[in-house]
N, C-alpha and C positions, 0 to 999 in steps of 0.2 A: 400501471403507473408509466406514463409515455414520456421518455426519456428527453425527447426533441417534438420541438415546435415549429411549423413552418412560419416563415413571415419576408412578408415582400420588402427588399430592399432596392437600395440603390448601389449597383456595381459602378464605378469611375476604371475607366482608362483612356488614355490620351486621344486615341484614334474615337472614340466611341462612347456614350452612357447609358445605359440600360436599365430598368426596372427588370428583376429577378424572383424569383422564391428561392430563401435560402435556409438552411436547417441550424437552430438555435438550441445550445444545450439546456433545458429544463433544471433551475437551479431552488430546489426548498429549504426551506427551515424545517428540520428535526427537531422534536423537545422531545426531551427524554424524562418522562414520569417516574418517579421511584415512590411505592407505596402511595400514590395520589397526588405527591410532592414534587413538581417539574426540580430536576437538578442538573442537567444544565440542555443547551441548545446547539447543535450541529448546521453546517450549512450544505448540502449533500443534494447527489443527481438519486431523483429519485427509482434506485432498483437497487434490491439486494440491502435494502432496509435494517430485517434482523442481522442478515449478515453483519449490516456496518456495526448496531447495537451492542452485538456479541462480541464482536474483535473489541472495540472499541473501552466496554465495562471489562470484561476478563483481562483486555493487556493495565491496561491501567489500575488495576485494583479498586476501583474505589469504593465499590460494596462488600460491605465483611458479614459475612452471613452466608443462608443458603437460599438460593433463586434458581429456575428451570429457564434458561435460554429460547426453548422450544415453546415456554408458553409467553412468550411477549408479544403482545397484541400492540395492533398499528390500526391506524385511523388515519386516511387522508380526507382531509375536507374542500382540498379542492387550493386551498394557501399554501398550506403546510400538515408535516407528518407529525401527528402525536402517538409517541409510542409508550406504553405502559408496562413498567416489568412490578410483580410484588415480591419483597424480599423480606425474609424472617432474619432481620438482624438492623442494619445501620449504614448509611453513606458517609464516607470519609473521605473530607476534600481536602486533607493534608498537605501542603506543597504545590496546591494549585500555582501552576504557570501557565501563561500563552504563548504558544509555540510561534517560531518564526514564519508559518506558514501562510499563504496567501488568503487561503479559509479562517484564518485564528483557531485554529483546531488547540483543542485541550490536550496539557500533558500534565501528569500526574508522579511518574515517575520520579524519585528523587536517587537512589541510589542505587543504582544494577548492581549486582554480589555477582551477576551470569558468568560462567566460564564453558564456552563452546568445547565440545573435545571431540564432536565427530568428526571422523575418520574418512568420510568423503574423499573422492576425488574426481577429475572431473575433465575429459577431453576437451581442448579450444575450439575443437569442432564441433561438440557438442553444443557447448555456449552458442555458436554463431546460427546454430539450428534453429535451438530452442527459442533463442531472440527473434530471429525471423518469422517464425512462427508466432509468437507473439507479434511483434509489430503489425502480418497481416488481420490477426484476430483481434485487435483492437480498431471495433468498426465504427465505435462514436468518435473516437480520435479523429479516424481520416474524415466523420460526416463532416465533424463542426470545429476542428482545430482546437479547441479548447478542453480538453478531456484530457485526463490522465488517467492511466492505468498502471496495473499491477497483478501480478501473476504469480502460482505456486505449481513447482514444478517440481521433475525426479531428473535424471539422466537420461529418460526413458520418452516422457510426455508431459504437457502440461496438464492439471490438473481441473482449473479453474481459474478463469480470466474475471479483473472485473475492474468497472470503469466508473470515473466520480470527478466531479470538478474540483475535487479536493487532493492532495497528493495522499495527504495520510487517512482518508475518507477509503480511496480502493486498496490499502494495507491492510488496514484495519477489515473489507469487508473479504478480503480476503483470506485472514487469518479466523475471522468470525465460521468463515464457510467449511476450513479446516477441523476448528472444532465442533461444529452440528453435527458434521459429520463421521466425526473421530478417526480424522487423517492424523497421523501420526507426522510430527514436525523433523523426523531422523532424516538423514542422507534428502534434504528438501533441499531449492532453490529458490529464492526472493527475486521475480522479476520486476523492475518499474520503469516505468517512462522517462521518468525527468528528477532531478538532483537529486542526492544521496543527504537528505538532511540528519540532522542529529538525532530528531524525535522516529526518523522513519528505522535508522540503525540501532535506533533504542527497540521498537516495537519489534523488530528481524531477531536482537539478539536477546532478546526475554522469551523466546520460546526457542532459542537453540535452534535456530534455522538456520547452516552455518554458511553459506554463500549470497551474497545480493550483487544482483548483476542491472545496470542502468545505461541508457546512452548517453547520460548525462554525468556530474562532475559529483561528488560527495564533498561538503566542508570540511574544515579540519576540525572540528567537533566530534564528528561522525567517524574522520579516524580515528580520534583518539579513544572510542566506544570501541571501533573493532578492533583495536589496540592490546586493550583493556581486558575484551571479551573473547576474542578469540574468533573474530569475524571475518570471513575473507570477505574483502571490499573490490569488488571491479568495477570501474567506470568507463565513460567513454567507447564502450563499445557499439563500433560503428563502421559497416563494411567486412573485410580480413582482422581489424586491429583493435584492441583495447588494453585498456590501463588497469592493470594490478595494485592497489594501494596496499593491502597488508595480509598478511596469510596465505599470501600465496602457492603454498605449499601443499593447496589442494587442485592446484588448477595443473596442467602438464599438456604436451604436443608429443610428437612422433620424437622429438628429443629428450624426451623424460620432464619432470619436477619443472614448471617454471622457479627461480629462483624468486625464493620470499623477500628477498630483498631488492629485487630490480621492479621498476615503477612504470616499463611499458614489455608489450609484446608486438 
């Protein structure tokens, strides 16, 4: 499944016009099959498929029953992806909402109970590593500019990079890749590209992932989930510097604890 398409454009600039080839991110329709019965539709870069399926049905609950992850079979015809899970039980679309996102991505969740209590901590040094690292290993981003990604990390390494024109498409297919695997979500790190949305702080803190780190901004929704949750929220990191929203009490420099209460470093 080939992520990018070439296709000849036309570049403009004042001095100059040119005919180019330019690299186009590959955008499908997902339908998600449950026992034969399509329930609902995704808009996703086609890779890491079961991954997205997996994060996607596990964080959001909405199958009650028992289903094998590892046996969901995919189909592309060439339009779109249909992927088939069979499950001995039922679909519960209880509280369906459409999320704020630029995909319309589905959320399910209605009430988090989550209370984070890992014990993490976590160099500024580290963070600006690990971010860098990321940034370079996100290579659809720099192809085609319109890519977002998301990352699962330690203190140590990143784990698994993955990218989707969806914001909550490469969470999800990131957390998806976490559980095939049976990575354990303890002392982890949430990396992502771009906003800290509400649905994105929901899905970080339903599996007790207790750090998300972005170079972009989180809403005030999204704080009041790691608030709530027990979620340390950084944004804005970018360069030496980034912004502490809540919990800060896991992050620290050569001067000890940053204070949980101060809102930049």
């Amino acid at each position: 499944m080939n992520p990018l398409i070439i296709k000849k454009i036309i570049k403009y600039q004042p001095e100059r016009t040119e005919q180019i080839e330019d690299s186009i991110a590959v955008e499908k329709r997902v339908r998600i099959f449950v026992n034969d019965e399509e329930v609902v539709s995704l808009s996703a870069s086609p890779l890491h498929i079961k991954e997205l399926i997996t994060g996607f049905l596990m964080t959001e609950g909405i199958l009650k029953g028992d289903w094998c992850p590892e046996k969901i079979s995919l189909e592309d015809n060439g339009k779109e992806i249909n992927a088939k899970v069979m499950l001995e039980g039922f679909v519960s679309l209880e509280g369906k909402t459409i999320t704020s996102g630029c995909m319309s991505s589905v959320n399910f969740i209605k009430d988090l109970k989550t209370k984070i209590n890992d014990k993490i901590s976590v160099d500024a040094k580290t963070l600006f590593n690990l971010f860098k690292e990321f940034q370079l290993k996100s290579t659809l981003y720099r192809t085609t500019g319109c890519i977002h990604a998301a990352a699962l990390a330690d203190r140590e390494k990143i784990f698994f990079i993955a990218e989707d024109v969806g914001r909550h498409n490469a969470v999800d297919k990131v957390i998806g890749w976490a559980l095939l695997n049976k990575i354990n979500f303890h002392d982890k790190i949430m990396l992502v590209s771009g906003r800290i949305s509400s649905e994105i702080a929901l899905k970080t803190a339903k599996w007790k992932i207790p750090i998300i780190v972005s170079r972009g901004a989180p809403t005030s929704l999204a704080l009041e989930i790691g608030d709530n949750t027990g979620l340390t929220i950084v944004g804005f990191l970018r360069g030496n510097r980034f912004n502490i929203y809540c919990h800060g009490e896991r992050i620290y420099d050569e001067k000890g604890t940053i204070d949980k209460n101060s809102n930049e470093f």
